[in-house]
C-alpha positions as CSV (number, residue, x, y, z in Angstrom):
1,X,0.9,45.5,20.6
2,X,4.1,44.0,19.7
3,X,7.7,45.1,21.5
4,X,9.4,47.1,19.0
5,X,12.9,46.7,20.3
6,X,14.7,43.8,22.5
7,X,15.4,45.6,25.9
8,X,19.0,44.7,27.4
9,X,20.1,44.5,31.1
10,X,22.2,48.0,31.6
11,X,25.2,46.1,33.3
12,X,25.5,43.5,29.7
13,X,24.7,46.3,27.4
14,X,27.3,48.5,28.5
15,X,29.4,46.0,28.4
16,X,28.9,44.8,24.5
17,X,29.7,48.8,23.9
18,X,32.6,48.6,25.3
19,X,33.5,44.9,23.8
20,X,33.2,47.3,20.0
21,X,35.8,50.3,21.4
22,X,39.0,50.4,20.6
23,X,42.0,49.7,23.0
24,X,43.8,52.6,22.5
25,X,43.6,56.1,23.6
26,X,44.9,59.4,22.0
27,X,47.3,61.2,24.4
28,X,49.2,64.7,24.9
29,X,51.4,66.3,27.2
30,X,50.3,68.4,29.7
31,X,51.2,70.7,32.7
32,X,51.3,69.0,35.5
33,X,49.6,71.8,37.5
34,X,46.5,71.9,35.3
35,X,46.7,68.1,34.9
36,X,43.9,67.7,37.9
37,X,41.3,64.1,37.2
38,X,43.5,63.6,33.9
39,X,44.5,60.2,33.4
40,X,48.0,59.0,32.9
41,X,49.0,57.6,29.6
42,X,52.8,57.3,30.7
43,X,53.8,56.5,33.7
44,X,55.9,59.6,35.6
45,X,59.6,58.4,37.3
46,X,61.5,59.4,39.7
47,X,65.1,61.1,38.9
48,X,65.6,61.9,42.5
49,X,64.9,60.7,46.0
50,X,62.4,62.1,48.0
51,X,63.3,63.9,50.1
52,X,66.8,65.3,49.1
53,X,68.4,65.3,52.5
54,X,68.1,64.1,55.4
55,X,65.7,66.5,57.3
56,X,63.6,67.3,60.8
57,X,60.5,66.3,61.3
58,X,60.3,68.8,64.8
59,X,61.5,71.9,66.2
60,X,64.1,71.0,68.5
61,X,68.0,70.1,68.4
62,X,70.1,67.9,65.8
63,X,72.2,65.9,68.3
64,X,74.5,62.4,67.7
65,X,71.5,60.0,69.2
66,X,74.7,57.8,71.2
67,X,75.2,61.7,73.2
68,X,71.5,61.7,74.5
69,X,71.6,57.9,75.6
70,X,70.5,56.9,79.6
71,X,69.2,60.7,79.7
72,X,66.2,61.4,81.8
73,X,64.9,64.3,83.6
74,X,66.4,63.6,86.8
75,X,69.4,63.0,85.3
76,X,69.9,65.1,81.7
77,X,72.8,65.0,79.2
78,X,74.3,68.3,78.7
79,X,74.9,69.1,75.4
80,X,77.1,72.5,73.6
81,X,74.6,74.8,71.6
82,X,76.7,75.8,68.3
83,X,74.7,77.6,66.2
84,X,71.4,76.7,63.9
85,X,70.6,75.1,60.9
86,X,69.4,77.6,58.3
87,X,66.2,77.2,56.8
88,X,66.6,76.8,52.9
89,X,70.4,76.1,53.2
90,X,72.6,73.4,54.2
91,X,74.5,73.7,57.4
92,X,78.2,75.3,57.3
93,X,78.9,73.0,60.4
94,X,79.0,69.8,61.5
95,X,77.8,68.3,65.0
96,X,80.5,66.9,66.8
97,X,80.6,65.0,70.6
98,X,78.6,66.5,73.3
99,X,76.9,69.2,70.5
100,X,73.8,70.3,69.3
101,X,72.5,72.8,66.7
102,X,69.0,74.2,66.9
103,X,67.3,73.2,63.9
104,X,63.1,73.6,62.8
105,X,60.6,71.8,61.4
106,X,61.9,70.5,57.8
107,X,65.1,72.0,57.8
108,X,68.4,70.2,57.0
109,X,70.7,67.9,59.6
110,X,74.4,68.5,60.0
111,X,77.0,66.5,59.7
112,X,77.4,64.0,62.2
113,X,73.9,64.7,63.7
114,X,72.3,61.8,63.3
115,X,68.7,62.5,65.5
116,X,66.3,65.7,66.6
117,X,65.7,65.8,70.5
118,X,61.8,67.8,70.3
119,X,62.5,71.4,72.2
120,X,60.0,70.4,74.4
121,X,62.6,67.4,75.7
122,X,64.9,70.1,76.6
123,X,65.5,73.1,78.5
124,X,68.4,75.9,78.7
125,X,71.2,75.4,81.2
126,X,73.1,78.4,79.9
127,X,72.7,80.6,76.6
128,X,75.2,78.2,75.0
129,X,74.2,74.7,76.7
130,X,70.7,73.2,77.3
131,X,69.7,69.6,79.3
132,X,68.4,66.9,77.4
133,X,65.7,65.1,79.5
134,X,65.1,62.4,76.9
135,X,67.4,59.9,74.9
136,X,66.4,59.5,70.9
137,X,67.0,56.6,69.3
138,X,69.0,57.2,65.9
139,X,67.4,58.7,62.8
140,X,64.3,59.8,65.7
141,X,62.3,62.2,64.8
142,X,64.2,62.9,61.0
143,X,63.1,62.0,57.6
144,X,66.1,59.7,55.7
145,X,67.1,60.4,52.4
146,X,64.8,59.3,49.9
147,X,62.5,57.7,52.2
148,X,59.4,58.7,50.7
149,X,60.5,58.0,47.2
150,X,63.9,56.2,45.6
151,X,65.1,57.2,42.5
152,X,63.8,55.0,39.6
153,X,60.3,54.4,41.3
154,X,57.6,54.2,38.9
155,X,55.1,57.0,40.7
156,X,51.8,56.2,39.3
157,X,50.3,53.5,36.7
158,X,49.3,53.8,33.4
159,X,45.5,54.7,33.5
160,X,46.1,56.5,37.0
161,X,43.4,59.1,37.8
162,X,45.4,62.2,38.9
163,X,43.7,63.2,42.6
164,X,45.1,67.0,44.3
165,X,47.8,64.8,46.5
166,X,49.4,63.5,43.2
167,X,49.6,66.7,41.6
168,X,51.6,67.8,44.9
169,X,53.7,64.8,44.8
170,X,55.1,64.9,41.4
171,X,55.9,68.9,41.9
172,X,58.0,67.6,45.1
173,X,60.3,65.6,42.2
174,X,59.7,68.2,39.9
175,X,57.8,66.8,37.2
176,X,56.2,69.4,35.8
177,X,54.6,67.7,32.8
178,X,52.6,64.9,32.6
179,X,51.8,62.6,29.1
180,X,47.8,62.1,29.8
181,X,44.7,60.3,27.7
182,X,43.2,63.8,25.6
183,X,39.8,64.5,26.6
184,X,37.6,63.0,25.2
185,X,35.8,65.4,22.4
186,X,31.5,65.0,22.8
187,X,29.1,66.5,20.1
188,X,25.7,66.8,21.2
189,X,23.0,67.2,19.1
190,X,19.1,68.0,20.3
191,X,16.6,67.1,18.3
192,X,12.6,68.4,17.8
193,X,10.5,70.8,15.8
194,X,10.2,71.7,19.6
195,X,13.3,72.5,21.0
196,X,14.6,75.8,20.5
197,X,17.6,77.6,22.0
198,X,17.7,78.4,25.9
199,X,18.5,82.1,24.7
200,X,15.1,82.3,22.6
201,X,11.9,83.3,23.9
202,X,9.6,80.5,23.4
203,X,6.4,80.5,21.6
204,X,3.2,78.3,22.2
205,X,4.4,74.4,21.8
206,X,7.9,75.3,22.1
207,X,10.6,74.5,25.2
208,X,14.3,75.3,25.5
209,X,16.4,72.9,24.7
210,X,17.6,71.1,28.0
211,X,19.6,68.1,27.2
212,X,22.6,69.2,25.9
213,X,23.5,71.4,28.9
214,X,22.9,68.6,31.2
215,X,24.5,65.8,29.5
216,X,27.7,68.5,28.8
217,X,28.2,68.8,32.6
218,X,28.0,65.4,32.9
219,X,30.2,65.0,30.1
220,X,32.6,67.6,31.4
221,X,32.4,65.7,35.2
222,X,33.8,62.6,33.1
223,X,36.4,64.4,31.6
224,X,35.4,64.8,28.4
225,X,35.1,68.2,26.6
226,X,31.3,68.7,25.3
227,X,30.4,70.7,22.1
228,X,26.8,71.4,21.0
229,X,25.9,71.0,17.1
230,X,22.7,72.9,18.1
231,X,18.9,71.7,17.4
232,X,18.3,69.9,14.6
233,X,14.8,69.4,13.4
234,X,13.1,65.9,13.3
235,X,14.3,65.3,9.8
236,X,16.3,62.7,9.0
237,X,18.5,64.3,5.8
238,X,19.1,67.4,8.4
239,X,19.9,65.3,11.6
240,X,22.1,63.2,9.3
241,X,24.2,65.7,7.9
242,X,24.3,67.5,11.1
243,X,25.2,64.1,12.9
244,X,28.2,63.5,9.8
245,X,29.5,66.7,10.6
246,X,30.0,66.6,14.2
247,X,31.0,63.4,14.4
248,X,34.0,63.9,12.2
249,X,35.2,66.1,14.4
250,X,34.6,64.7,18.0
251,X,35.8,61.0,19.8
252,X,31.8,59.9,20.7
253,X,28.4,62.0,19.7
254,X,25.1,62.4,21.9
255,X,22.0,62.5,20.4
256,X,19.4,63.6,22.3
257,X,15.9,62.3,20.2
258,X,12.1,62.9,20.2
259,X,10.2,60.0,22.0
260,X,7.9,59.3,19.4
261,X,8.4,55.9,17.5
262,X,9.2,57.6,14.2
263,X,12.0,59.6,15.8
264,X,13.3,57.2,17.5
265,X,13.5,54.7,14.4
266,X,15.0,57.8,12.4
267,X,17.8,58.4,15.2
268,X,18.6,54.6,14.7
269,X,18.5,54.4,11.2
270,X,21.0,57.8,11.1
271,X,23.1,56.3,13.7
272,X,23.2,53.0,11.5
273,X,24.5,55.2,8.2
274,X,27.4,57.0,10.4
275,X,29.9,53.7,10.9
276,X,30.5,50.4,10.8
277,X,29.1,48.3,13.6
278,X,26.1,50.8,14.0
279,X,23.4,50.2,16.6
280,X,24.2,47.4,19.1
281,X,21.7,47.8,21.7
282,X,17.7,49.4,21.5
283,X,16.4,49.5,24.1
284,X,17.6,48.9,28.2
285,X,15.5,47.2,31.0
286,X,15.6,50.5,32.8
287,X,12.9,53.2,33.8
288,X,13.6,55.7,32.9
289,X,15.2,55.6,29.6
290,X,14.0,52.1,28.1
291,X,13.9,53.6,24.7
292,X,18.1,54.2,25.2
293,X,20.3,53.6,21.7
294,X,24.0,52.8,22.0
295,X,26.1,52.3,19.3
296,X,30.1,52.2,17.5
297,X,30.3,53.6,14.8
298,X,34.4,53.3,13.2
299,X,35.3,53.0,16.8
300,X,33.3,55.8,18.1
301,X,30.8,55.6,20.6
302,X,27.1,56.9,19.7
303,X,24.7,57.5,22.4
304,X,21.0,58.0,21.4
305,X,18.9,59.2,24.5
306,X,15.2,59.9,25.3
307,X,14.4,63.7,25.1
308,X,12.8,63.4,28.3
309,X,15.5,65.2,30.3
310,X,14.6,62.6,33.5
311,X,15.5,60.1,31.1
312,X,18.3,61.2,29.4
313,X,20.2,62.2,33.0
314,X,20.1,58.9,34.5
315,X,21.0,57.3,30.6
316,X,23.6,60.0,30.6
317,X,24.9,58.6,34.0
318,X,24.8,54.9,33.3
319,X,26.4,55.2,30.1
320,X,27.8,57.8,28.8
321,X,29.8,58.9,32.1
322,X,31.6,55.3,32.3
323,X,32.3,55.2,28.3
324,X,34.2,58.9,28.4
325,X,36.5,57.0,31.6
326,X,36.8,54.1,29.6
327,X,38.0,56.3,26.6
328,X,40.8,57.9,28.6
329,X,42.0,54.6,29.4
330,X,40.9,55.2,33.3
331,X,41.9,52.3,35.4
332,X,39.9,53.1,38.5
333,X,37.2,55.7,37.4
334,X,35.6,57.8,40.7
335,X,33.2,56.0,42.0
336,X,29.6,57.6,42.3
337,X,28.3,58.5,45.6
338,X,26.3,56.1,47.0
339,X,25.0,55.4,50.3
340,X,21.6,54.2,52.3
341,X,18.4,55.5,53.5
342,X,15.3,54.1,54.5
343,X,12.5,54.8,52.4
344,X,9.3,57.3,53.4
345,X,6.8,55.5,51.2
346,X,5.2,52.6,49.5
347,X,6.7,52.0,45.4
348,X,5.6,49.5,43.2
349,X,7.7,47.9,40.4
350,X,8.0,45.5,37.5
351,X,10.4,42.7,37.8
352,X,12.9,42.3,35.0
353,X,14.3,46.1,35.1
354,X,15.7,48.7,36.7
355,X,13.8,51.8,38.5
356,X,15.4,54.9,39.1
357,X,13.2,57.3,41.2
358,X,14.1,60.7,42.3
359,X,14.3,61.2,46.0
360,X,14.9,64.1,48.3
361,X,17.2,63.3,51.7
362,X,16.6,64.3,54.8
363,X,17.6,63.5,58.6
364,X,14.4,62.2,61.2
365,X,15.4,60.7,64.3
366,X,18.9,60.1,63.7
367,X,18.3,58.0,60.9
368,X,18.5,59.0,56.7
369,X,15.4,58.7,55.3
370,X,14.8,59.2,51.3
371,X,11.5,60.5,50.2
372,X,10.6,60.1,46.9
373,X,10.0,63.7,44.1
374,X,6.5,62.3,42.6
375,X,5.5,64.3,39.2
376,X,5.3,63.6,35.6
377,X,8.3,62.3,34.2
378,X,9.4,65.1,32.0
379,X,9.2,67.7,34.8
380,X,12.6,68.7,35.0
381,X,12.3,70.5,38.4
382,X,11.8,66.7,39.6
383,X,15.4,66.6,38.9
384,X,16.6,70.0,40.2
385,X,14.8,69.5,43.7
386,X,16.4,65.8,44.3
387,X,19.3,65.0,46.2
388,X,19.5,61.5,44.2
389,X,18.1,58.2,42.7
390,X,16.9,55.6,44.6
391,X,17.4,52.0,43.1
392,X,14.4,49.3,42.8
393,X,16.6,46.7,41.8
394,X,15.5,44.5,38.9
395,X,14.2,41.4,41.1
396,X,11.9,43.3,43.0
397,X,8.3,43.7,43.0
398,X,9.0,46.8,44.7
399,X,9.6,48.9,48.2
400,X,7.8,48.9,51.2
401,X,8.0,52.1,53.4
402,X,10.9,51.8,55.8
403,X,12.7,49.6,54.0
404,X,15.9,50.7,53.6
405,X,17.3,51.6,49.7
406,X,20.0,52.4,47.6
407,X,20.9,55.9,46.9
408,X,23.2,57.4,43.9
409,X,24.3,60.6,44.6
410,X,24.1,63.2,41.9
């Protein structure tokens, strides 16, 4: 039987979609607080140093460094205790020859103090004198004024994943507002005289429909904001109305076919009526999820997938999660979790594509091992039980037990 569609290497046919999207990215301002894994459009700068004022890194004394020089514990340098450094507040006095003031962790220096001697460096003579068993060098053991940040750095690059320290760091200069790439809006659409909604009671030949809640959280995990146009029959007028209309109103639409022939040529041939270029890849040397459809259509992405939810989870992950970063303008998107394992038993492949096989971790020996989840392909609990996908690469004939393999994290 003839091929019916020209399968593509997954690395070149992501990359023709993205060679069709265009450069730019919608953006908005946001709260900086809420602005967590949102990627910078604008790039934030700083109106003040960081920090403020010179300040103590220790609990201990702010001292002129040239008082505490050739001090040692045989023989200390005695210093005047005149009062403490408020926390919160600047100092209403200024350290002067042979003086200290007490000062904590973070607060303010004094005038003329120049260094902190730790506490645990001195010890009291009197109530108003204390021994300094140490010298300090100047600026020891003090943060200088705008040594983290000068005023005028640029913080962050355009296309800058915001991470939890960068959040903190720009509410230490007090930006509280960010300009970020909008989230990217998804529409997902399930299709089959079969699916019904999850909150249905199925009858004989029916299932709940599956794909669009898995796709959504990866959709919402790449930052984009995921909304279901519900099940659509396998019509073509009813899929492509529904299509049109969701479509309209997101950035990139989902649909998630039948994997009949005839529904998968329909899903094409709808795809091809929604925008200008239409379908540019059908069909990826990957297993599972061969059958895969990607697509621009007026600048928006289209992403048909196999019904089989297997199939659409790991098409879902190999191109829809990179597209949504690519969308938001994402300079360095996170990278997915991968890491080694040696393999429990023997798998046979086809050169010339990709196999992704579900596989359950687990610890023998002091050594990661990876046993593959065997099952029909459209059991979903295959999915559910699995730590990950192993990776037959697309040169190999397959993987012998013990060998060790590549593992992406879900």
């Amino acid at each position: 039987m003839p091929e019916l569609f020209t399968v593509q290497p997954p690395h070149l046919a992501l990359q023709r979609l993205f060679d069709h999207l265009p450069p730019t990215t919608p953006t908005e301002v946001v709260d900086t607080a809420g602005a967590l894994n949102r990627v910078l459009a604008e790039s934030p700068i700083a109106a003040s140093p960081l920090p403020a004022f010179p300040r103590s890194t220790m609990d201990g004394y702010a001292v002129r460094a040239q008082d505490t020089f050739g001090a040692t514990e045989s023989l200390p340098a005695y210093l005047a205790v005149i009062g403490e450094c408020p926390m919160g507040g600047a100092p209403t006095r200024s350290v002067g020859r042979g003086e200290a003031m007490i000062i904590h962790t973070g607060g303010m220096l004094p005038g003329g103090a120049d260094a902190v001697v730790q506490i645990e460096r001195t010890q009291k003579s009197t109530e108003t004198e204390i021994e300094v068993m140490r010298a300090v060098a100047p600026g020891e053991n003090v943060l200088q004024v705008g040594e983290d940040v000068q005023p005028g750095d640029r913080l962050f690059p355009i296309g800058h994943r915001l991470r939890p320290q960068d959040l903190g760091g720009l509410m230490a200069l007090g930006i509280t507002q960010v300009r970020v790439a909008r989230r990217p809006r998804v529409g997902i659409l399930a299709t089959g005289d079969e699916v019904i909604d999850p909150h249905v009671e199925p009858r004989p030949g029916q299932v709940r429909d599956v794909n669009t809640y898995s796709i959504g959280g990866l959709i919402e995990r790449a930052g984009g904001l995921p909304r279901s146009g519900g099940v659509i029959p396998d019509n073509f007028e009813a899929l492509h109305r529904a299509a049109r209309a969701l479509i309209d109103q997101s950035d990139a639409l989902v649909l998630s076919a039948g994997s009949s022939v005839s529904v998968r040529d329909m899903t094409s041939d709808v795809i091809d009526r929604l925008g200008q270029p239409g379908v540019l890849v059908h069909g990826v040397s990957i297993k599972p999820g061969k059958p895969t459809i990607l697509a621009v259509c007026d600048g928006k992405p289209v992403f048909g997938l196999p019904g089989n939810p297997v199939s659409a989870l790991v098409v879902g992950d190999l191109f829809i999660t990179p597209t949504l970063w690519r969308l938001q303008g994402c300079a360095q998107p996170p990278r997915t979790n991968t890491l080694t394992a040696r393999l429990t038993h023997n798998l046979s492949s086809v050169p010339g594509r990709v196999d992704y096989i579900q596989v359950r971790l687990f610890e023998r020996d002091g050594e990661r091992w990876a046993e593959p989840i065997f099952g029909k392909s459209n059991l979903i609990y295959t999915l559910v039980k699995a730590d990950g996908m192993m990776i037959i690469p697309v040169d190999a004939n397959g993987v012998a037990a013990g060998e060790w393999v590549e593992v992406r994290m879900f």
